[in-house]
N, C-alpha and C positions, 0 to 999 in steps of 0.2 A: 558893386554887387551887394546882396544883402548879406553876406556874413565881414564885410567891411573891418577895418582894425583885427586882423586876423594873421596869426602866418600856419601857410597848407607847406606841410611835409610831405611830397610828391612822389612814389614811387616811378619809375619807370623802366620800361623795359630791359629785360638783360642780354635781347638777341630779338628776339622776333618781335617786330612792334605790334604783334597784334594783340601782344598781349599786355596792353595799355587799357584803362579799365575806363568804360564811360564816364564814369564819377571825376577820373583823374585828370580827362579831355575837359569838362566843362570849367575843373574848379583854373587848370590852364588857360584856358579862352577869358573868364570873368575877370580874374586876380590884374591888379593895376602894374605888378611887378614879379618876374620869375626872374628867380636868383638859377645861376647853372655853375654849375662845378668847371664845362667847358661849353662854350658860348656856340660855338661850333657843333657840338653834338648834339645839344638841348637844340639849337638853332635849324639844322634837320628833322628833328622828330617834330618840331613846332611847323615845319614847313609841309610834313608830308601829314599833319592834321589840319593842315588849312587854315593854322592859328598866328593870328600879324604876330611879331617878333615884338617882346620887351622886354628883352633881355638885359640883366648885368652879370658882371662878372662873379661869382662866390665861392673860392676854392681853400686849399689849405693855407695856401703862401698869403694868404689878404684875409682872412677869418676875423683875425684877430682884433686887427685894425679896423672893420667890417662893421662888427653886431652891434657897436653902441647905434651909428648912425640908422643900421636897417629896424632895430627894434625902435628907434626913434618916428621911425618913418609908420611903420606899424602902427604905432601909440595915436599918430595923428590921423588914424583911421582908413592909411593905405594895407591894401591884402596883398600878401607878399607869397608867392610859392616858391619852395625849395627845393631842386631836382638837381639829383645826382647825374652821372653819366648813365647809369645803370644800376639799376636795384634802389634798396630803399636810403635814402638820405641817412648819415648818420650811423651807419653799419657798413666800419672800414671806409666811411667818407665824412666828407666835411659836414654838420650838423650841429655838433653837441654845443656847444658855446652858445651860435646862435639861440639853440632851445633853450639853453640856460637862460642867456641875459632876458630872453622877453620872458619868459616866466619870473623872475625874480622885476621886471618891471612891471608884473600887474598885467602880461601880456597872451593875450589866448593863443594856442596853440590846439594844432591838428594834425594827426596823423595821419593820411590816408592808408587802408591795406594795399598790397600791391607786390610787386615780384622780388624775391630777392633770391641770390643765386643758395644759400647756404640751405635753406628746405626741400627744394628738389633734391639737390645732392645729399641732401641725409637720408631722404625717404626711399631713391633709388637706391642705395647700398647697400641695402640687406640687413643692416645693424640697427641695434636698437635706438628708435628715436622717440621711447618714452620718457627718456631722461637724458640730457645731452651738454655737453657749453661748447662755448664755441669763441675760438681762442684769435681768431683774424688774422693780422698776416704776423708773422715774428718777427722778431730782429733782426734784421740782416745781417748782422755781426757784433756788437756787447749785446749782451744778454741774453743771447740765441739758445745756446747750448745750457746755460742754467734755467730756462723758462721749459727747457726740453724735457729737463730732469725733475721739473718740479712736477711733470704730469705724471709723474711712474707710478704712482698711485689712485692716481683718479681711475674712478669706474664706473664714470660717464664716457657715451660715446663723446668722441671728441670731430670739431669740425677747424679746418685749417683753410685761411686764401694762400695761394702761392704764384707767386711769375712762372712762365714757361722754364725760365730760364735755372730757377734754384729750387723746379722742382724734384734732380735726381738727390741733390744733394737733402733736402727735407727727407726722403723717403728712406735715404742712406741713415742719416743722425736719427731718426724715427726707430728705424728696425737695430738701433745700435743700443738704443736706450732702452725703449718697449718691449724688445725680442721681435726677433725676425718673423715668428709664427703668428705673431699680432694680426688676425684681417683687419684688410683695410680696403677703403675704394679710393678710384681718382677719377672725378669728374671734370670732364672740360665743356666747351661751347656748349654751355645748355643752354636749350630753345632755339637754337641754329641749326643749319643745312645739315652740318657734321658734330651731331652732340654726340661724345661718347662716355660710356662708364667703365672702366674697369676694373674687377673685383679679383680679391685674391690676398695675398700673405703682403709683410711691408717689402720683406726679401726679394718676394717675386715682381711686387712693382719695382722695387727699386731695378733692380735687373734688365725688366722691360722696355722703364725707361731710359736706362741708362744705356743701349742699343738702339731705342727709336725717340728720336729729337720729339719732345710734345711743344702742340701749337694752341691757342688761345688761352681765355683766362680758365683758369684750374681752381677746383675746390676736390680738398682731401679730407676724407674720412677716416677715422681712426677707432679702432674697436677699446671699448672700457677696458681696465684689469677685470679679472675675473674673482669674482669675490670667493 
């Protein structure tokens, strides 16, 4: 292709593949090599765009090991794309290294725009998202509870990934730390059949969910301190 020696940071879908952006289908079909976080996933959305498979493998567990050879590969004038399972490479997934070594080899990089779950989820919320950080997923146990308490003062909204699975318990240590009257939202399946948002106090989520089991991937919204 003509941007050759190149690697494309590949957004892709977070649920609904339609919302794959022409730009992101072409630089997929040209590039001589797409790295995928799961082979299987990328290897579907690559199927139901009509685009041959050249896939390798690029996840956490192989990164590291990874980026000398693939910016190597880059260097000698291969275009390499990087697509996450969902969303934007590099936020909450595997990326940063990669981007590191080829820019420190002299190696061009590209971002493309493209979907990622944590903007929808701040913009439906109702909270302010003129000013925000957005903290990914936490510890799942060292560091949990002191990264909890380090936010008690931020007065930025704040944005959280979480599993189905620990997210009554995020919503509990949230409203334990922040106070219970904190609004917050809880975003799941966005861009799917059953996307929903729920808004309301941390107390009252926690509550909610701690009576109804939540299902898909989750993003949680968290209201600033009040200055």
């Amino acid at each position: 292709m003509a941007n050759g020696g190149k690697l494309f940071l590949v957004p892709t879908p977070i649920g609904n593949l339609e919302d794959i952006t022409l730009r992101a289908i072409r630089v997929l079909r040209e590039v001589d090599v797409v790295l995928a976080e799961d082979t299987r996933t990328t290897g579907f959305l690559l199927k139901h765009l009509n685009i041959a498979a050249k896939l390798q493998s690029h996840h956490k567990f192989n990164e590291r090991q990874a980026v000398e050879r693939i910016a190597g590969l880059i260097a000698q004038g291969k275009s390499v794309a990087l697509a996450s399972d969902a969303g934007t490479p590099g936020i909450s997934d595997p990326g940063f290294l990669l981007v590191r070594t080829c820019l420190e080899k002299g190696v061009e990089v590209e971002c493309l725009p493209g979907a990622t779950a944590l903007v929808p989820a701040l913009v439906c919320s109702g909270l302010p998202c003129d000013r925000f950080c957005f903290e990914g997923f936490l510890p799942q146990k060292k560091g949990r509870q002191s990264k909890i308490a380090a936010l008690q003062g931020e007065e930025r909204t704040m944005i959280f990934y979480e599993s189905p699975y620990r997210l009554p318990k995020l919503l509990e240590q949230l409203a334990r730390t922040l106070g219970d009257n904190r609004r917050a939202s809880v975003s799941r399946e966005l861009s799917k059949l059953h996307e929903e948002t729920l808004r309301g106090t941390l107390a009252e989520l926690a509550l909610h969910f701690s009576q109804k089991e939540p299902k898909g991937e989750i993003v949680v919204v968290v209201e600033g301190k009040n200055r």
